[in-house]
C-alpha positions in Angstrom: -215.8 -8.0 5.9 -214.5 -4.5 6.1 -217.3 -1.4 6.0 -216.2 0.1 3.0 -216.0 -3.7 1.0 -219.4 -4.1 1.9 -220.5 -0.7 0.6 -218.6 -0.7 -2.8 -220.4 -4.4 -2.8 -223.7 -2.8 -2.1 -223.0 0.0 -4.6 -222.5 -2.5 -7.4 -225.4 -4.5 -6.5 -227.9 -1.7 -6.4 -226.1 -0.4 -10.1 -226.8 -4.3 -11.7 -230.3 -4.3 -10.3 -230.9 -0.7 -11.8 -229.5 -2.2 -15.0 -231.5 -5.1 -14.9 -234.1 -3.7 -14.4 -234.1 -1.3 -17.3 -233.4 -4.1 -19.6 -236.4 -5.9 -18.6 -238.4 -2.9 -18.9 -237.3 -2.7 -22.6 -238.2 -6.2 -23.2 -241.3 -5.0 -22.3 -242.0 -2.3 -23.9 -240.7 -3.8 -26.9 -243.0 -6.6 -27.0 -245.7 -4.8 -25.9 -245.0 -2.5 -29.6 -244.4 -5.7 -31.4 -247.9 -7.1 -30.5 -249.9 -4.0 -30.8 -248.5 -3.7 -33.9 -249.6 -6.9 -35.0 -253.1 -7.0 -33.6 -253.7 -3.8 -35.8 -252.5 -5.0 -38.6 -254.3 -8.1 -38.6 -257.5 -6.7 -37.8 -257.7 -4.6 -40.4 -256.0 -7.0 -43.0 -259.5 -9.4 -41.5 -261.6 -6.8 -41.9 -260.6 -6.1 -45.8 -260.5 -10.4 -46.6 -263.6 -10.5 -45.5 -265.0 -7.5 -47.0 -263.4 -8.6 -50.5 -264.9 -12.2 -49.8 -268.1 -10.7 -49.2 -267.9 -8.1 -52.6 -266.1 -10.6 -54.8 -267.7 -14.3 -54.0 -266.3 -15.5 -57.2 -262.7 -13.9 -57.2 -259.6 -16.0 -55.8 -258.3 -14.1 -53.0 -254.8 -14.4 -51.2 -253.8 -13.3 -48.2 -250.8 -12.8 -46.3 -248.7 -13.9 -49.2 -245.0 -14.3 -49.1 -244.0 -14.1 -52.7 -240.6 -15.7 -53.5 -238.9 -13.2 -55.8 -235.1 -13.2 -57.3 -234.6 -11.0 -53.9 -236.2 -12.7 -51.4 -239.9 -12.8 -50.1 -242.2 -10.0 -50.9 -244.7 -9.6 -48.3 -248.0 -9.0 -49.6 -251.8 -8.2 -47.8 -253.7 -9.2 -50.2 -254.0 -10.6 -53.7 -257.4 -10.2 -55.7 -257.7 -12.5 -58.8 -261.6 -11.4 -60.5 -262.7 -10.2 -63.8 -262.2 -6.4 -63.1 -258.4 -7.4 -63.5 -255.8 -8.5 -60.7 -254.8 -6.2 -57.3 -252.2 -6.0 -54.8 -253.9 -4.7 -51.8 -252.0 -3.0 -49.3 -253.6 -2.7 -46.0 -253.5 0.1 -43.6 -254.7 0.5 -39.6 -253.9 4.1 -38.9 -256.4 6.5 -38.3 -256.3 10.1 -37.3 -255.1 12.6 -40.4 -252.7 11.0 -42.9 -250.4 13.9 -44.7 -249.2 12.2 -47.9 -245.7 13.4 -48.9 -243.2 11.6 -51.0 -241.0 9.7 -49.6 -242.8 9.4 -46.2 -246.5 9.9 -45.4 -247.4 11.5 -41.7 -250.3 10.3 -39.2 -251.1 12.9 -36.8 -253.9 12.0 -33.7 -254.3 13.7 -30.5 -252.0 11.6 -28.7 -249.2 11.2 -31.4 -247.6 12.1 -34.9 -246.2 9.0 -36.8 -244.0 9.3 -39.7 -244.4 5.8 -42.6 -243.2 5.0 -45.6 -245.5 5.9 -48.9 -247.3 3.0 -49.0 -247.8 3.5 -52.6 -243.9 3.1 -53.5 -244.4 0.1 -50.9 -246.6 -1.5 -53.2 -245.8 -0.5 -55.9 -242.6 -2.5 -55.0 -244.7 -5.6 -54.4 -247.1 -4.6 -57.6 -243.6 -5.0 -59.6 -243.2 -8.0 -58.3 -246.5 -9.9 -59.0 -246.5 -8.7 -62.3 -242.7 -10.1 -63.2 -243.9 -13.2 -62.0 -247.0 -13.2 -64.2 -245.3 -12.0 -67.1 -243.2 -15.0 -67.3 -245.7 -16.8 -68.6 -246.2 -16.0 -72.3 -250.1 -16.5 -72.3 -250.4 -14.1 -69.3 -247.5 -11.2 -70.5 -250.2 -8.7 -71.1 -251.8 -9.1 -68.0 -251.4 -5.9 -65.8 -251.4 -5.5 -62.0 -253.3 -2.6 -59.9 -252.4 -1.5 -56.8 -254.4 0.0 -53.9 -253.5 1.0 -50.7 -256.5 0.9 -48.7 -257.3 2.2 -45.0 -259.4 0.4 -42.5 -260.3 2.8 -40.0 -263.8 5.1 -40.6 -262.0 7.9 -39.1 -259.4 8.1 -41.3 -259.0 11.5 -43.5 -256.2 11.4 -46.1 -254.5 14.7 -47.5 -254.4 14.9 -51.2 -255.6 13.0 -54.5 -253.5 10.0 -54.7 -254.8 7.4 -57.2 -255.2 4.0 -55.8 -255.5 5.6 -51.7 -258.9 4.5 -50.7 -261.0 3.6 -47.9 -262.4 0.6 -47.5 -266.1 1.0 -48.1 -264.6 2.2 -51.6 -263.2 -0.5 -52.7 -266.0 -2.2 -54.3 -267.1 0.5 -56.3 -263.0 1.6 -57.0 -262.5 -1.9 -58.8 -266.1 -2.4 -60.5 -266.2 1.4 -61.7 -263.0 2.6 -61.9 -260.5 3.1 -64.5 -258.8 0.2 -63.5 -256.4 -1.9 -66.0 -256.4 -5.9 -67.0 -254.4 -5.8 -69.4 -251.6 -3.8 -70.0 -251.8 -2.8 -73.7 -254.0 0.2 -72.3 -251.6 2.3 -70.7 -248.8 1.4 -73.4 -251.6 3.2 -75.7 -252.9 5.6 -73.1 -256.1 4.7 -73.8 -258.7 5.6 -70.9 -260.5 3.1 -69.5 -264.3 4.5 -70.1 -268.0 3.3 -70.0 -268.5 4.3 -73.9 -265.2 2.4 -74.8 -266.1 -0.7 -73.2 -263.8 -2.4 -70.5 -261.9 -5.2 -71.0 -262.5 -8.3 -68.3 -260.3 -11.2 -67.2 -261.9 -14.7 -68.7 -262.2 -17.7 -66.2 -259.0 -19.4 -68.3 -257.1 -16.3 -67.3 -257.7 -16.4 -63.6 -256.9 -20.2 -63.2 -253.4 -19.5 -65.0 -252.7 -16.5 -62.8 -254.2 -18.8 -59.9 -251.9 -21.2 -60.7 -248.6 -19.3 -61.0 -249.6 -17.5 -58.1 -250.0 -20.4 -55.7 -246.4 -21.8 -57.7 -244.4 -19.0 -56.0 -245.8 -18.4 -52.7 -243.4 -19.4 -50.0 -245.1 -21.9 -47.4 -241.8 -22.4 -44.8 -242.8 -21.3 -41.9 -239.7 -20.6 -40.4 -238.5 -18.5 -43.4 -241.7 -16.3 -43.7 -241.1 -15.6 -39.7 -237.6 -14.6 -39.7 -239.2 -12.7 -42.6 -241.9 -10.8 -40.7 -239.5 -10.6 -37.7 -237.1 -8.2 -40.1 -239.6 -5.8 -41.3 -241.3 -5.7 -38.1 -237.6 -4.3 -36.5 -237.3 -1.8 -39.3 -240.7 -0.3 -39.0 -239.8 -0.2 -35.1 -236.7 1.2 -35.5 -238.4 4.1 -38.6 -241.0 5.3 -36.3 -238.1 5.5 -33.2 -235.7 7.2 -35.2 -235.7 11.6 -34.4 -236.9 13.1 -37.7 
């Protein structure tokens, strides 16, 4: 084989492995984002079951529920069925400082600045979706549903007064003490939620129906709430890649 054959040969070999190489490298890295993202996030969304479990021994709690709605599954963290009234929990890992904007909330640490979206339009999105659910049935279309966003890590400091953005060594006392709705009557009235004025509780009829309708619409393929998960884990990817 001619000298200069073998060297254009060499030159494409050495360009392919380069390629290849790269590639691989991306597979890497890409996995290695997907699974810290998901050891994170499920340690903290432990850490708040079993706090709630611990706080609320006579509650129905759900987690990791994929609610089927009339637009697909909506991904919730947690669901808390007790007296005090019914939440959508939204859990969060990050620690560091947490600027709340808008649209898009920042996390800044030493090593990096992060940009999500407002977790509280995130769950307010899933909050909408419980409560048309509920609302269906004609026995429970009073019932309201509270959301809180609640953050895991002790070294956590959030900017501004957002209702509903806790830690979560607050959470017990944000539900039992709060201003917190069970029915939705209240706000329709804007009428505060207050010690003198009494607060109104879920009865144990009210929490088996919502139990039940609950448990009616929670999608249990596990194929469909994997392609699921698979989606919004490529979007939050691709959000905190993107230049801002």
């Amino acid at each position: 084989m001619p000298a200069e054959a073998i060297l254009i040969a060499g030159i494409f070999l050495g360009v392919f492995l380069i390629v290849l190489g790269a590639f691989i490298y991306y597979l890497y890295k890409e996995g290695k984002t997907r699974r810290e993202i998901s050891h994170f996030g499920d340690q903290a969304e432990k850490s708040v079951s079993e706090y709630i479990k611990k706080n609320f021994p006579d509650a129905q709690v759900f987690d990791d529920v994929y609610l089927k709605t009339s637009r697909g599954l909506s991904q919730i963290d947690h669901i808390l069925v007790c007296r005090w009234g019914v939440y959508v929990i939204e859990t969060k890992s990050h620690n560091g400082l947490i600027l709340t904007q808008n649209r898009e909330w920042v996390q800044k640490t030493k090593n990096k600045t992060v940009r999500f979206y407002n977790p509280l339009k995130q769950n307010a999105t899933h909050c909408m979706a419980l409560r048309n659910i509920i609302n269906t049935q004609a026995a429970l279309k009073d019932i309201y549903v509270n959301g809180i966003v609640v953050f895991t890590s002790k070294s956590v400091r959030i900017t501004g007064n957002n209702k509903g953005v806790i830690r979560l060594d607050q959470l017990n006392d944000y539900i039992k003490t709060g201003d917190n709705l069970a029915f939705g009557e209240r706000r329709k009235k804007h009428v505060p939620l207050t010690a003198k004025q009494g607060r109104r509780y879920l009865d144990r009829s009210a929490i088996k129906a919502i139990t039940r309708v609950i448990l009616s619409n929670c999608e249990t393929n596990p194929v469909k709430k994997h392609l699921h998960r698979e989606r919004i884990r490529d979007y939050r990817i691709y959000k905190n890649r993107r230049p801002h």
